[in-house]
Biopython code that builds the backbone (N, CA, C, O; Angstrom):
import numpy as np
from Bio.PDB.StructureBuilder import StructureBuilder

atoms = [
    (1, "UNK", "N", (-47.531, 28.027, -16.570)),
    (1, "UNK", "CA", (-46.140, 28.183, -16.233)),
    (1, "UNK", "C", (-45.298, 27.621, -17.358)),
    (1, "UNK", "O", (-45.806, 26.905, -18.222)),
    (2, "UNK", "N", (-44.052, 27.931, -17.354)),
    (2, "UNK", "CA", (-43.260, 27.368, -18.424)),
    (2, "UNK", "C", (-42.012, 27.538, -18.034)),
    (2, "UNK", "O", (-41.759, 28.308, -17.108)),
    (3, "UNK", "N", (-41.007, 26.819, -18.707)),
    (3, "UNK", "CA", (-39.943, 26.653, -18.298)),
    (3, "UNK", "C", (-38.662, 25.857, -19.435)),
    (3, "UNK", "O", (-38.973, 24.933, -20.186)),
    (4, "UNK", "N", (-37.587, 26.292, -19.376)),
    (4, "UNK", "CA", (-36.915, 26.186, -20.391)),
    (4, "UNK", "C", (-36.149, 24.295, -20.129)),
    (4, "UNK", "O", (-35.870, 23.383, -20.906)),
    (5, "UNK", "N", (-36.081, 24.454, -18.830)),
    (5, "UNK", "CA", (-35.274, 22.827, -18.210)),
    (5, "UNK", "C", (-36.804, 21.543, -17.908)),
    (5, "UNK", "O", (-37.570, 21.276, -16.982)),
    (6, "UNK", "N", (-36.589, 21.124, -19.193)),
    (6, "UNK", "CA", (-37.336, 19.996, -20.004)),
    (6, "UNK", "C", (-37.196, 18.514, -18.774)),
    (6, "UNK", "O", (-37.865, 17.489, -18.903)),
    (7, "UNK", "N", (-36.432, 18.694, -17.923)),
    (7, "UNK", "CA", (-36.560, 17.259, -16.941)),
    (7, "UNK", "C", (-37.403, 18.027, -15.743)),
    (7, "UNK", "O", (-37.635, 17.247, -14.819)),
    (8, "UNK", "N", (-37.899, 19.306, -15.534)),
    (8, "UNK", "CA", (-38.920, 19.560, -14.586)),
    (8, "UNK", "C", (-40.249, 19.155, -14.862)),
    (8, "UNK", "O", (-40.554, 19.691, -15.928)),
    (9, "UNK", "N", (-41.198, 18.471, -14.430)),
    (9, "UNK", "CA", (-42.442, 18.325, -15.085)),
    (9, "UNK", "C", (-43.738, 19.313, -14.210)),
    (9, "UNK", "O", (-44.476, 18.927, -13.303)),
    (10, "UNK", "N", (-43.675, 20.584, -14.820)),
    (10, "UNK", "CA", (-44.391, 21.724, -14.039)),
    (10, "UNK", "C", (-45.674, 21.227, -13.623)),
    (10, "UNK", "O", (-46.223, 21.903, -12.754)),
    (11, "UNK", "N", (-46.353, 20.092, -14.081)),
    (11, "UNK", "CA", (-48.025, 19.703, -13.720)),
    (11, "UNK", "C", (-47.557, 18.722, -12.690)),
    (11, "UNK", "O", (-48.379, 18.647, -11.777)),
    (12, "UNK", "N", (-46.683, 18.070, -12.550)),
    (12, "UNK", "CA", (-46.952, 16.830, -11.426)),
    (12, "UNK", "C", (-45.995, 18.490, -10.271)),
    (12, "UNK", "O", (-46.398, 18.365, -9.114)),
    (13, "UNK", "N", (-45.194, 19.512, -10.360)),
    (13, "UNK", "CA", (-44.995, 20.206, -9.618)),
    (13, "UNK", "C", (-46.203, 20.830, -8.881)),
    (13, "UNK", "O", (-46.290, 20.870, -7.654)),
    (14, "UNK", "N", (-47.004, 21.248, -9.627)),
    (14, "UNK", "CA", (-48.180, 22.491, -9.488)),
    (14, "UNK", "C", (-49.148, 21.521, -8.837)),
    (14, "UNK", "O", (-49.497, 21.828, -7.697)),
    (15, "UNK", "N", (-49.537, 20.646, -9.241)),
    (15, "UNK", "CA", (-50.276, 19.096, -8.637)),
    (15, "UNK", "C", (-49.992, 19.369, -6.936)),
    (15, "UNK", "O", (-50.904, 19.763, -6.208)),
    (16, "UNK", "N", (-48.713, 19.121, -6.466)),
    (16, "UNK", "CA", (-48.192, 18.529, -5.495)),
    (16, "UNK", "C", (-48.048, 20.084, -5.126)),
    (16, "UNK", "O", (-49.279, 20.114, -5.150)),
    (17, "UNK", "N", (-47.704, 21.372, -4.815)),
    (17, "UNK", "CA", (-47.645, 22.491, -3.956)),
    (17, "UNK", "C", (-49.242, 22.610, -3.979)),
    (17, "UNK", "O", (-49.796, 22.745, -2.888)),
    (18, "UNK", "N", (-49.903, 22.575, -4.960)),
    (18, "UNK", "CA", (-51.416, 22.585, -4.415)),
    (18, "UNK", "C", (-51.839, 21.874, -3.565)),
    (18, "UNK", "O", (-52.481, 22.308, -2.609)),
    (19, "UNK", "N", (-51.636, 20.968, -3.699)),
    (19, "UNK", "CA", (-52.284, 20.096, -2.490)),
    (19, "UNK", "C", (-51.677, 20.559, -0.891)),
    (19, "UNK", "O", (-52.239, 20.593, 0.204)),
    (20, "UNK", "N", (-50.372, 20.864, -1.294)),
    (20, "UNK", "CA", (-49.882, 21.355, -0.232)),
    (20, "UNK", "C", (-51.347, 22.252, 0.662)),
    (20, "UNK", "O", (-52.116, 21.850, 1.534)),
    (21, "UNK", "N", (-51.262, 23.206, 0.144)),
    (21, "UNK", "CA", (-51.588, 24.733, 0.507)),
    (21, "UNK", "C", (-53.465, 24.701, 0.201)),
    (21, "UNK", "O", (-54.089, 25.679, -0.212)),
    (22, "UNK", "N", (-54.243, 22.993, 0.606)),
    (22, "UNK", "CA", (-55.419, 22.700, 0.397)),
    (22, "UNK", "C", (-55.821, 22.779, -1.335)),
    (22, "UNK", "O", (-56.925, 23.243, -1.621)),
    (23, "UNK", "N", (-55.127, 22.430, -2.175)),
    (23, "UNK", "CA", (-56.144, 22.666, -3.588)),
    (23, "UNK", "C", (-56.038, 21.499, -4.393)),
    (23, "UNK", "O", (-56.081, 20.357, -3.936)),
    (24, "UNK", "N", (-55.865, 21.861, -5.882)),
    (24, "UNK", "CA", (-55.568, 20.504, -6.329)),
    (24, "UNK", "C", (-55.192, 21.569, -7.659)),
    (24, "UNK", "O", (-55.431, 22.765, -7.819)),
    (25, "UNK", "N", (-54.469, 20.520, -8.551)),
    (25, "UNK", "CA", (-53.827, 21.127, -9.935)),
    (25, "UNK", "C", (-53.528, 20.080, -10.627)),
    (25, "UNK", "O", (-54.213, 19.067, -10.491)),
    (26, "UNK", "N", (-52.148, 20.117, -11.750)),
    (26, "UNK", "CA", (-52.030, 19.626, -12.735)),
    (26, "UNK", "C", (-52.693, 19.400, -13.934)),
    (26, "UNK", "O", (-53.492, 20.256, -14.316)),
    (27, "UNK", "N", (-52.519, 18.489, -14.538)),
    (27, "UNK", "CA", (-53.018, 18.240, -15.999)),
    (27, "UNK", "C", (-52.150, 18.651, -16.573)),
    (27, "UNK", "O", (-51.054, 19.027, -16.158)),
    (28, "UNK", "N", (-52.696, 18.611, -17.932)),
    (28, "UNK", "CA", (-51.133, 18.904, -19.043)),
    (28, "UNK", "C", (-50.964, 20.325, -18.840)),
    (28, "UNK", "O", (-49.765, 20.606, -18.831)),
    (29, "UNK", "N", (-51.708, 21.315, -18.677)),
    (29, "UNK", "CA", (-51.721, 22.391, -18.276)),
    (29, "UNK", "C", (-51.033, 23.061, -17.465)),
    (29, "UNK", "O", (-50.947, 24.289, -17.474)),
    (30, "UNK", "N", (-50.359, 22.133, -16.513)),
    (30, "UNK", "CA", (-49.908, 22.698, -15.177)),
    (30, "UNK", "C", (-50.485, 23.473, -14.586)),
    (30, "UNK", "O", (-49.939, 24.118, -13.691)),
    (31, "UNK", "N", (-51.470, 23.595, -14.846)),
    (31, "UNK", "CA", (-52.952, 24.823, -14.007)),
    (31, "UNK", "C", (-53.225, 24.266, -12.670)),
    (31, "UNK", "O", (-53.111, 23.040, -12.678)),
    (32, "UNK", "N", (-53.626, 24.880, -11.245)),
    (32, "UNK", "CA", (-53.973, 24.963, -10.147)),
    (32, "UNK", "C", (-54.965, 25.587, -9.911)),
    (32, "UNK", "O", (-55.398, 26.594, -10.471)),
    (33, "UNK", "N", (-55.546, 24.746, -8.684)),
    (33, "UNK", "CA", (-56.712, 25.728, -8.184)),
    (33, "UNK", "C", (-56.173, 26.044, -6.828)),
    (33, "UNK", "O", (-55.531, 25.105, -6.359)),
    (34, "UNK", "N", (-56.250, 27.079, -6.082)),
    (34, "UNK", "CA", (-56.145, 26.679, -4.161)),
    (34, "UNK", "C", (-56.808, 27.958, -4.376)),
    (34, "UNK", "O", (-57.170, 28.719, -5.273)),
    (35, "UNK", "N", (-56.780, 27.752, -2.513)),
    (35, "UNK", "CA", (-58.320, 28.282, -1.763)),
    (35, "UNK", "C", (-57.385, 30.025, -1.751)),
    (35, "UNK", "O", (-56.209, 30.377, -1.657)),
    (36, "UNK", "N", (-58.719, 30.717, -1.906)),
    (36, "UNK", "CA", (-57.821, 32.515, -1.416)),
    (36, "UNK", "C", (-57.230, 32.573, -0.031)),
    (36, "UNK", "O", (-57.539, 32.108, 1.066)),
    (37, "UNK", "N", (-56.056, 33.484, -0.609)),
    (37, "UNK", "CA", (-55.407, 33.571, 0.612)),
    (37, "UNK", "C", (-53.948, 32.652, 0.670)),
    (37, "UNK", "O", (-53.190, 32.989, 1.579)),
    (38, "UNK", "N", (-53.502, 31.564, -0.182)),
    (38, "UNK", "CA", (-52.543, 30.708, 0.123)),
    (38, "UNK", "C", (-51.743, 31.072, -1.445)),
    (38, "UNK", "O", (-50.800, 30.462, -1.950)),
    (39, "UNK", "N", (-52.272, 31.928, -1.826)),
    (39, "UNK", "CA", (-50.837, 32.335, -2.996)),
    (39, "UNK", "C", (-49.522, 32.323, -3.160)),
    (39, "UNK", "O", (-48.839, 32.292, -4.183)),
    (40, "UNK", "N", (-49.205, 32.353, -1.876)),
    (40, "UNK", "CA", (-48.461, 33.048, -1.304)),
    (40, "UNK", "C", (-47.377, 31.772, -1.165)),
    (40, "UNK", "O", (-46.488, 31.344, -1.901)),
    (41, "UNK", "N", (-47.785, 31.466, -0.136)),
    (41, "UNK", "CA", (-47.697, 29.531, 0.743)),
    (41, "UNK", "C", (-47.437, 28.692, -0.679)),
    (41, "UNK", "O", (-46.542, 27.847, -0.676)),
    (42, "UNK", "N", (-48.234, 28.927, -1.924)),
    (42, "UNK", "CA", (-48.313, 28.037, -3.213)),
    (42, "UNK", "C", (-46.928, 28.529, -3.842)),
    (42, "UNK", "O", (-46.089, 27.730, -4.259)),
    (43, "UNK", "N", (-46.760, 29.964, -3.873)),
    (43, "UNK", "CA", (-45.453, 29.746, -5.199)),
    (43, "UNK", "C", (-44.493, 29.556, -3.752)),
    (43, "UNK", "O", (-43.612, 28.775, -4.110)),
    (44, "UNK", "N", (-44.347, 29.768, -2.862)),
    (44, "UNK", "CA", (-42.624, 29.211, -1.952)),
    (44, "UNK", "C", (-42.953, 27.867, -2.334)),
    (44, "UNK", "O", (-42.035, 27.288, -2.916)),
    (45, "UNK", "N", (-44.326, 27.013, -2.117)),
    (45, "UNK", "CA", (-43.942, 25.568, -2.361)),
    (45, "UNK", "C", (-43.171, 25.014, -3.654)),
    (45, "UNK", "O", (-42.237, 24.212, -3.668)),
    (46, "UNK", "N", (-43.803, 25.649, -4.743)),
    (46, "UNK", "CA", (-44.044, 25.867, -5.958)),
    (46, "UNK", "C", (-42.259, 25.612, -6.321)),
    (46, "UNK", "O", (-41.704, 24.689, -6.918)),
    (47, "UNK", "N", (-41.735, 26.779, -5.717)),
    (47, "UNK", "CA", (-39.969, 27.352, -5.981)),
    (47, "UNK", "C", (-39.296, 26.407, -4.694)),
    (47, "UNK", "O", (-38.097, 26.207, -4.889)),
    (48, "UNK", "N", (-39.808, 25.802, -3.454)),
    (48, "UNK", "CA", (-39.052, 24.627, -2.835)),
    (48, "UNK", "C", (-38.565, 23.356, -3.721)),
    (48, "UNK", "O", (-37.477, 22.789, -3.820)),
    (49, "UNK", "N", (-40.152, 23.101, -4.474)),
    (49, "UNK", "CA", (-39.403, 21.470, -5.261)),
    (49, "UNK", "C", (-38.629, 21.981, -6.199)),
    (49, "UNK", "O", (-37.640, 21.292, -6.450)),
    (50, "UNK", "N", (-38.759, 23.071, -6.870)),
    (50, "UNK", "CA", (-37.580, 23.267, -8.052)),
    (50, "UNK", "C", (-36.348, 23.184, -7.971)),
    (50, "UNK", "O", (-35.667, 23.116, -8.994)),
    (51, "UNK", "N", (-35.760, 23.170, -6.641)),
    (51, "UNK", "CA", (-34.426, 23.420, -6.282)),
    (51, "UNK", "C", (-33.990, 22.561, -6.212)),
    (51, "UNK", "O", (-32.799, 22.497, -5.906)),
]
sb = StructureBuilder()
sb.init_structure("model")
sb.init_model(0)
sb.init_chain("A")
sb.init_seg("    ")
for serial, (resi, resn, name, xyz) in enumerate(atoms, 1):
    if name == "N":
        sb.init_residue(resn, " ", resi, " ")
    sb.init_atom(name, np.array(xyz, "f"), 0.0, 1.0, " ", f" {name:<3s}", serial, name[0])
structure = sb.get_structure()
């Protein structure tokens, strides 16, 4: 993921909607894992904390 507004920190974001929706993520990467099926459930979480 990427993003132009430098005070979002997309890995502690992606971290925390994963876990949401059973998975786990982050790293410098901002990479996620979750289980099939919660794609869905992951980016609304994903686009909730951004706001």
């Amino acid at each position: 993921m990427r993003t132009r507004d430098y005070s979002l920190k997309l890995n502690v974001l992606a971290d925390r909607a994963a876990e949401k929706v059973g998975g786990s993520g982050g790293g410098h990467a901002a990479a996620a894992k979750i289980p099939k099926g919660t794609f869905r459930k992951f980016l609304d979480e994903l686009n909730r904390q951004m706001r």
